[in-house]
Biopython code that builds the backbone (N, CA, C, O; Angstrom):
import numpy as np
from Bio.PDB.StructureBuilder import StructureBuilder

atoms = [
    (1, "UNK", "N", (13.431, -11.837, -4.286)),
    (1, "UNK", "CA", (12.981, -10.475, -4.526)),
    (1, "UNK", "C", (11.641, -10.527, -5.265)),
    (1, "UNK", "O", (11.444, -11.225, -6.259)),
    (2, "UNK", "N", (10.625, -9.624, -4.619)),
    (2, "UNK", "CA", (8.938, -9.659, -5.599)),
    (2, "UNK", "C", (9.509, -8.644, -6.751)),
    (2, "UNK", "O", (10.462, -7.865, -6.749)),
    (3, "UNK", "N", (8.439, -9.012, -7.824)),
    (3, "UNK", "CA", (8.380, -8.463, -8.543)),
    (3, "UNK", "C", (7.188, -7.046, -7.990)),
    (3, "UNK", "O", (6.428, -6.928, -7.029)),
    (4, "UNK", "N", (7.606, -5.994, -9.386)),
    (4, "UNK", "CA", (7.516, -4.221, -9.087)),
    (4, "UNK", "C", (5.903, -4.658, -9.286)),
    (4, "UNK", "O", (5.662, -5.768, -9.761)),
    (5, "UNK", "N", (4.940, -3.866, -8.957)),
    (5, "UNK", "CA", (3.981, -3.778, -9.004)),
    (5, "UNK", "C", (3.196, -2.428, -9.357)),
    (5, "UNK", "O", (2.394, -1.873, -8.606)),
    (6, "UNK", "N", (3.511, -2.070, -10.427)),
    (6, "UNK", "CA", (3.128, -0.694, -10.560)),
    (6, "UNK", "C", (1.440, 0.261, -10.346)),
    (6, "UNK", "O", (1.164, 1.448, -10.523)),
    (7, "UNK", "N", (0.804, -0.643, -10.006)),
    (7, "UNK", "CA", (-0.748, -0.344, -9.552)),
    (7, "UNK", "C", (-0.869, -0.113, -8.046)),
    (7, "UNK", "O", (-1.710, 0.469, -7.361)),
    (8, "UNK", "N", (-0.041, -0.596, -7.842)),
    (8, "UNK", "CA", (0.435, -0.926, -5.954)),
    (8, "UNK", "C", (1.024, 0.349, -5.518)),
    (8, "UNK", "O", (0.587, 1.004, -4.572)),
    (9, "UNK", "N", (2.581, 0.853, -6.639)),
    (9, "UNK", "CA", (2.897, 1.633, -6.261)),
    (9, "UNK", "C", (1.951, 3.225, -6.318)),
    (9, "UNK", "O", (1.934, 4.232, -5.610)),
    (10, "UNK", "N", (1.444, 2.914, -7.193)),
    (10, "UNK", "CA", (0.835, 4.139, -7.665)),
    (10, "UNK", "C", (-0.061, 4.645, -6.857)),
    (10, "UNK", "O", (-0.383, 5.832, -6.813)),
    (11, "UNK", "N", (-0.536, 3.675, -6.126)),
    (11, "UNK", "CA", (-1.811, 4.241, -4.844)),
    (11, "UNK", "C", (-1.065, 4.656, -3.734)),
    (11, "UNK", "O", (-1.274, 5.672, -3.071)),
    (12, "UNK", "N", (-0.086, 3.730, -3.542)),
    (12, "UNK", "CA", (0.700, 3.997, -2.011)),
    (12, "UNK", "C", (1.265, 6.007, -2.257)),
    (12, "UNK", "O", (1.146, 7.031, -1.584)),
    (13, "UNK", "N", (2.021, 5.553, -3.933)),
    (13, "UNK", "CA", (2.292, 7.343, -3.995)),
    (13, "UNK", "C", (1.538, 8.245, -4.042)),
    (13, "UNK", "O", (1.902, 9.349, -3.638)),
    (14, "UNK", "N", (0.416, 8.065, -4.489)),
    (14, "UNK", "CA", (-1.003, 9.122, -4.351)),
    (14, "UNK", "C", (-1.380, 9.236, -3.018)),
    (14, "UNK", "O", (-1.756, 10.354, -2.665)),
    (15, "UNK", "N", (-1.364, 8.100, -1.972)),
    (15, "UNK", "CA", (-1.069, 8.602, -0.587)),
    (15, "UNK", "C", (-0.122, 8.999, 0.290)),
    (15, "UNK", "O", (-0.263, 9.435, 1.432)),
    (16, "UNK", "N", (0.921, 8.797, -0.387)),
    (16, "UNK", "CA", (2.171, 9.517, 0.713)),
    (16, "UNK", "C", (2.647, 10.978, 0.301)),
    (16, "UNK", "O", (3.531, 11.580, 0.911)),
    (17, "UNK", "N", (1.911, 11.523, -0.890)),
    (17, "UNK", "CA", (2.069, 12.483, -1.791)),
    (17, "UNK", "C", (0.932, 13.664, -0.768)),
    (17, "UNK", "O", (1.047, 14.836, -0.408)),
    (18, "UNK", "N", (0.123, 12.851, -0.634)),
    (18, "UNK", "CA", (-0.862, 13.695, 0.587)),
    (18, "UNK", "C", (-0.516, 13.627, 2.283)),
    (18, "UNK", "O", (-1.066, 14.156, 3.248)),
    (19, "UNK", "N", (0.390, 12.927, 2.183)),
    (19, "UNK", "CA", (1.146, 13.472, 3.531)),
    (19, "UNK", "C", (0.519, 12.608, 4.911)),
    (19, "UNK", "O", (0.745, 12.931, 6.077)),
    (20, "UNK", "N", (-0.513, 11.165, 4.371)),
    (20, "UNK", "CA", (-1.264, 10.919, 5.454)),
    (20, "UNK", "C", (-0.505, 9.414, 5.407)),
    (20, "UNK", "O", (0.211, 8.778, 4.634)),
    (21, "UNK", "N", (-1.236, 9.230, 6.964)),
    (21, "UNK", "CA", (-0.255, 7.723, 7.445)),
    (21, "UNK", "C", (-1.974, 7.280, 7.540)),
    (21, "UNK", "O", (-2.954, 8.023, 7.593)),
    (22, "UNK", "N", (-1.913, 6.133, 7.538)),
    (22, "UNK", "CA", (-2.652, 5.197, 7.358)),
    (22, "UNK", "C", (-2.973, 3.759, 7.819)),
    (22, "UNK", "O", (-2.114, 3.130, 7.200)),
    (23, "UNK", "N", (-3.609, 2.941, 8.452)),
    (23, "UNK", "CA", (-3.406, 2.028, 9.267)),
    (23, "UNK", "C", (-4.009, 1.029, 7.778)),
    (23, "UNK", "O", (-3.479, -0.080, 7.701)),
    (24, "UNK", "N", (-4.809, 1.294, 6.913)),
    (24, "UNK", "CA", (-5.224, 0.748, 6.238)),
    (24, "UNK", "C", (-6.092, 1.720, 5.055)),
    (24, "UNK", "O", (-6.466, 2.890, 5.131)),
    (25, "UNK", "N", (-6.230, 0.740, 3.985)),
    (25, "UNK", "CA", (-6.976, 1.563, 3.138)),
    (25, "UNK", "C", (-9.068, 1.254, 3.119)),
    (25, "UNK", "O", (-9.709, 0.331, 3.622)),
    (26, "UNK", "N", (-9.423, 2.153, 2.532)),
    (26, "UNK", "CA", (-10.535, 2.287, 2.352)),
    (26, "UNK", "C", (-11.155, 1.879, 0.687)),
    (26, "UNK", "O", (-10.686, 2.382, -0.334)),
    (27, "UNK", "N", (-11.806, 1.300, 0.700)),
    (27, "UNK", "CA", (-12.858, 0.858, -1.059)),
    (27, "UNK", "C", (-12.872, 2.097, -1.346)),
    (27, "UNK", "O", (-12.039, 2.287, -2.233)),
    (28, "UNK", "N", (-13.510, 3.265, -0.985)),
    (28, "UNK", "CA", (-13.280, 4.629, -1.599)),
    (28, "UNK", "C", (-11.928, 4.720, -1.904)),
    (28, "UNK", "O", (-11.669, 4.479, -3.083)),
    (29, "UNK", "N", (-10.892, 5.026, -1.109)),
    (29, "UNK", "CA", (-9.425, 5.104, -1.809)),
    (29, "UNK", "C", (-9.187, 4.740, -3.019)),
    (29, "UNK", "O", (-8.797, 5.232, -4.078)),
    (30, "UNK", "N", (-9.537, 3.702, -2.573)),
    (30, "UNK", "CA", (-8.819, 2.337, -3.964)),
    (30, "UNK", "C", (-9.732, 2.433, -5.125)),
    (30, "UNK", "O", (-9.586, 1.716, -6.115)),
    (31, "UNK", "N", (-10.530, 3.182, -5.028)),
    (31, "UNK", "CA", (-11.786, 3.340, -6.539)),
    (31, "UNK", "C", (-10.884, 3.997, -7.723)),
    (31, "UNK", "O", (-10.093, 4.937, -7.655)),
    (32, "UNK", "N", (-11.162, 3.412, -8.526)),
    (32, "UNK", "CA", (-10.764, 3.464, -9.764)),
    (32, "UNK", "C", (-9.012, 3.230, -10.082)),
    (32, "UNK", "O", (-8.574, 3.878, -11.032)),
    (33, "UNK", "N", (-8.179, 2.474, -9.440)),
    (33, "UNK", "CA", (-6.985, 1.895, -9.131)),
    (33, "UNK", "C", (-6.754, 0.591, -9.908)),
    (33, "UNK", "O", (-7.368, -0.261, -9.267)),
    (34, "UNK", "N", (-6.145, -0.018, -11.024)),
    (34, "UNK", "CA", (-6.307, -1.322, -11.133)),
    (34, "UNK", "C", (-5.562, -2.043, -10.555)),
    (34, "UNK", "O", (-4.379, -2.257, -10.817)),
    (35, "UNK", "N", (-6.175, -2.456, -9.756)),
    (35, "UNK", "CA", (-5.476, -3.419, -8.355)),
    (35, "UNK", "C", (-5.964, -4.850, -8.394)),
    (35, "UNK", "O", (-7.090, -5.001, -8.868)),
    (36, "UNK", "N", (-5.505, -5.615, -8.100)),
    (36, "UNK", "CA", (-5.376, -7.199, -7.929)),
    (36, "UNK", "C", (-6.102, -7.709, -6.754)),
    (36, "UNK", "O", (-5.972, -7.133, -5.674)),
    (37, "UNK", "N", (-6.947, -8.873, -6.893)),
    (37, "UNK", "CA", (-7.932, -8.712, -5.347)),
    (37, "UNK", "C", (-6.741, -8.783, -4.448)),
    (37, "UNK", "O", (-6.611, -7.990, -3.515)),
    (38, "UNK", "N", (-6.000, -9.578, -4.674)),
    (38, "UNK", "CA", (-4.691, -9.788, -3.202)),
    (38, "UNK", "C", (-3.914, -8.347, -2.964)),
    (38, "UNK", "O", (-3.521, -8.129, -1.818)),
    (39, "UNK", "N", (-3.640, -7.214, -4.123)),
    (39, "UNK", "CA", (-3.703, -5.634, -3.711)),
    (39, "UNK", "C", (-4.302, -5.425, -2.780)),
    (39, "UNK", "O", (-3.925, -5.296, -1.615)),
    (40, "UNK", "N", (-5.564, -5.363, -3.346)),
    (40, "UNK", "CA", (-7.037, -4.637, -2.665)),
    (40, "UNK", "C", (-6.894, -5.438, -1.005)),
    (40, "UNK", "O", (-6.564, -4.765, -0.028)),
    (41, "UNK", "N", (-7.117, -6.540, -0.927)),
    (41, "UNK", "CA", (-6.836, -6.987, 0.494)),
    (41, "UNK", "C", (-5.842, -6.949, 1.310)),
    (41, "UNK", "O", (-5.950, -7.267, 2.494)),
    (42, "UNK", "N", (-4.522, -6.467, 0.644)),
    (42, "UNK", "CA", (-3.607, -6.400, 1.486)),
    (42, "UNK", "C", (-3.548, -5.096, 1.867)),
    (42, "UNK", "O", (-3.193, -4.814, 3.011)),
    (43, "UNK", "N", (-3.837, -4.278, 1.092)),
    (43, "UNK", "CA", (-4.551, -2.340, 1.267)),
    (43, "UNK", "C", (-5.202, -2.341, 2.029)),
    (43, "UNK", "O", (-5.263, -1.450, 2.876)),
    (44, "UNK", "N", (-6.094, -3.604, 1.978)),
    (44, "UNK", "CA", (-7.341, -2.959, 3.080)),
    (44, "UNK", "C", (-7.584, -3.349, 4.577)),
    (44, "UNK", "O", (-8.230, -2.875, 5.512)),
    (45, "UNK", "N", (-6.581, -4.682, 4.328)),
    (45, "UNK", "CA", (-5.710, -4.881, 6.299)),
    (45, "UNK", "C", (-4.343, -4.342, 6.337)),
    (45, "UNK", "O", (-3.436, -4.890, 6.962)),
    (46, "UNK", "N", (-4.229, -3.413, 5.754)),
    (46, "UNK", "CA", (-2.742, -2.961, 5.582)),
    (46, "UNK", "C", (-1.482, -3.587, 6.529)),
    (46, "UNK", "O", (-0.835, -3.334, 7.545)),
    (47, "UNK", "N", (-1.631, -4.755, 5.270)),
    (47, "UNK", "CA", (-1.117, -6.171, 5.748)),
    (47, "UNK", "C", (0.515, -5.623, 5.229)),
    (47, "UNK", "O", (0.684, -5.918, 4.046)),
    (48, "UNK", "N", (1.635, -4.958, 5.801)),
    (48, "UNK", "CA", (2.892, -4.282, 5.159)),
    (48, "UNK", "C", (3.986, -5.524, 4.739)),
    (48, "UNK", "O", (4.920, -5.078, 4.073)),
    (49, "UNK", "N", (4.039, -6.593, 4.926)),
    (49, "UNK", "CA", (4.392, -7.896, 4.954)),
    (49, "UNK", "C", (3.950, -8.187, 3.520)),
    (49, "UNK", "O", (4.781, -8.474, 2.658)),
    (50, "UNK", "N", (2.603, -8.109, 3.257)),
    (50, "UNK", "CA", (2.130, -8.769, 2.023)),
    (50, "UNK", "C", (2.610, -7.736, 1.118)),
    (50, "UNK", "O", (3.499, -7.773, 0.267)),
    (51, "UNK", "N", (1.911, -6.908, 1.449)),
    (51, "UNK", "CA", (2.242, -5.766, 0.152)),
    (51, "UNK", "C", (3.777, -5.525, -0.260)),
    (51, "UNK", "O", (4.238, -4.844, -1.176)),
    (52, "UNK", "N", (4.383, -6.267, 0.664)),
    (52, "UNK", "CA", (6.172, -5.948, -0.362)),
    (52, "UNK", "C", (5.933, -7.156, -0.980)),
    (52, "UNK", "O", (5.972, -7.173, -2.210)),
    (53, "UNK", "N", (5.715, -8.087, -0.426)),
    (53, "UNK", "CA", (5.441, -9.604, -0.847)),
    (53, "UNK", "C", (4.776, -9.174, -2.380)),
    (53, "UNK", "O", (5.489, -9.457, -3.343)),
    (54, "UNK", "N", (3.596, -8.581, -2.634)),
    (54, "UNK", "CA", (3.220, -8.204, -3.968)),
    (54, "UNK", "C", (3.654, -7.047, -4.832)),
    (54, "UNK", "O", (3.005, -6.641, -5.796)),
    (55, "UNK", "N", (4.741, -6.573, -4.435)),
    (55, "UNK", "CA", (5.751, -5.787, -4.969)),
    (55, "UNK", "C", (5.650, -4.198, -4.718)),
    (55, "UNK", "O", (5.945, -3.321, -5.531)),
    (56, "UNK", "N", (5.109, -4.009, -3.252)),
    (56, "UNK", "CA", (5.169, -2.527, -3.121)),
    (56, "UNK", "C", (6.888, -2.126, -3.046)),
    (56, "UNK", "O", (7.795, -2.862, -2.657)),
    (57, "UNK", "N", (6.967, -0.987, -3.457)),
    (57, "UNK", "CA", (8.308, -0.313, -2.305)),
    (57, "UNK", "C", (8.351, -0.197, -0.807)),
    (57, "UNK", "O", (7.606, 0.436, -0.059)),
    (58, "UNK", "N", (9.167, -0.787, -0.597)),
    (58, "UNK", "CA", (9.339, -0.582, 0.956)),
    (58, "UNK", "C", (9.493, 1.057, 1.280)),
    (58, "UNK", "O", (9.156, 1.426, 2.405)),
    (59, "UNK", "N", (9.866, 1.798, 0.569)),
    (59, "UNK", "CA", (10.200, 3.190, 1.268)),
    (59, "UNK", "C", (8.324, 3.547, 1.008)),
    (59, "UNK", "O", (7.940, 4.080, 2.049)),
    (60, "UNK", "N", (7.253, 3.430, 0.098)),
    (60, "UNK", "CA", (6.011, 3.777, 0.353)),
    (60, "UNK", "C", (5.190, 2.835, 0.821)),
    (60, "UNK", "O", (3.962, 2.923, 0.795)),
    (61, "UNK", "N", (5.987, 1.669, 1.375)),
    (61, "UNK", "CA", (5.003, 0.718, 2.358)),
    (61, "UNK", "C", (5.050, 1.656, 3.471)),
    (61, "UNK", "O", (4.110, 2.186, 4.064)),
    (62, "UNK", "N", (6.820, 1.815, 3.727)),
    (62, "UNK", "CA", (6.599, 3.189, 5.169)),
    (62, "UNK", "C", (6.162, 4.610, 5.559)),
    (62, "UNK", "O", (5.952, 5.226, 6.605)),
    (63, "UNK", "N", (6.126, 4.820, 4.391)),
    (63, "UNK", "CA", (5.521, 6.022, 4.566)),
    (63, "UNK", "C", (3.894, 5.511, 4.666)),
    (63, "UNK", "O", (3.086, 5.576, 5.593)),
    (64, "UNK", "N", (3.840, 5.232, 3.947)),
    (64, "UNK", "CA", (1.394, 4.832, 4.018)),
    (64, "UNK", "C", (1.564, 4.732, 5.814)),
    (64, "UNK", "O", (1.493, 5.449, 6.812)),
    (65, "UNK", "N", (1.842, 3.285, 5.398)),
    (65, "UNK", "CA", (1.671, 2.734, 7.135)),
    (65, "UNK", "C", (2.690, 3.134, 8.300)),
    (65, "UNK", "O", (2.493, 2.532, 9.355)),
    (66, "UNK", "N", (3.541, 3.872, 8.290)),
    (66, "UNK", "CA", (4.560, 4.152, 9.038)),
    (66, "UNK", "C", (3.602, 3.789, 10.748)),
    (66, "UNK", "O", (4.155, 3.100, 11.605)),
    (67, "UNK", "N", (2.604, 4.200, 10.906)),
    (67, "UNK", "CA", (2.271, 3.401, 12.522)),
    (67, "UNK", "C", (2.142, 2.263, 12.442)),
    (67, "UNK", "O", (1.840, 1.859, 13.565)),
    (68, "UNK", "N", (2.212, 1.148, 11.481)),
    (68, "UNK", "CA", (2.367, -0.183, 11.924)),
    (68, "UNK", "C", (3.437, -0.760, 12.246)),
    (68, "UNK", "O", (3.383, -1.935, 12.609)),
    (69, "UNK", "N", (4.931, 0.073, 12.179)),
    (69, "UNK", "CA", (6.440, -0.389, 11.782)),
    (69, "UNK", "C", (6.283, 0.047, 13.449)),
    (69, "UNK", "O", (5.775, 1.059, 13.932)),
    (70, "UNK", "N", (6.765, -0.835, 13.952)),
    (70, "UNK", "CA", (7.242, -0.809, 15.750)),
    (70, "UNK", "C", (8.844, -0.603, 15.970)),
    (70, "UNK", "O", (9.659, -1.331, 15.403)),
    (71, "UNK", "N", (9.132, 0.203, 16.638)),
    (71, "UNK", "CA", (10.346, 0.678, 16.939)),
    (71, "UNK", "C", (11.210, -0.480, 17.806)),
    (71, "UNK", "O", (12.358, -0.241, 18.182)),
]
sb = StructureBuilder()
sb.init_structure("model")
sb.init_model(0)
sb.init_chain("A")
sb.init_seg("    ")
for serial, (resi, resn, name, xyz) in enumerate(atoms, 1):
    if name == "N":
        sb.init_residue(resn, " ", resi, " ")
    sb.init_atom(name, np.array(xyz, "f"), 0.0, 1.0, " ", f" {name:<3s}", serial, name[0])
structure = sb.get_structure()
């Protein structure tokens, strides 16, 4: 099990709070976020694999990226 990542979560909830899906994030997004370069890069290939790996929630890994999860 990763450990919680509370900088991680906090962006993913500031975007699922706005209701948008996302294939990846943007350097604007992530401005002023204290995020970890391996955050920031896994945000910004919205790599959903890594980011639980660095302790997102899976329920706001799916919501951000919900079009990368294949049925």
């Amino acid at each position: 099990m990763s450990k919680i990542s509370y900088p991680l979560n906090k962006i993913l909830t500031a975007i699922a709070r706005q209701h948008l899906l996302k294939d990846a994030l943007t350097d604007e997004e992530m401005a002023g976020h204290e995020l970890g370069d391996a955050e920031r890069a896994a945000l910004k290939a919205g790599d959903i694999v890594r980011l639980y790996e660095l302790g997102a929630n899976p329920y706001l890994i799916r919501r951000v990226f919900r079009r990368r999860f294949t049925i």
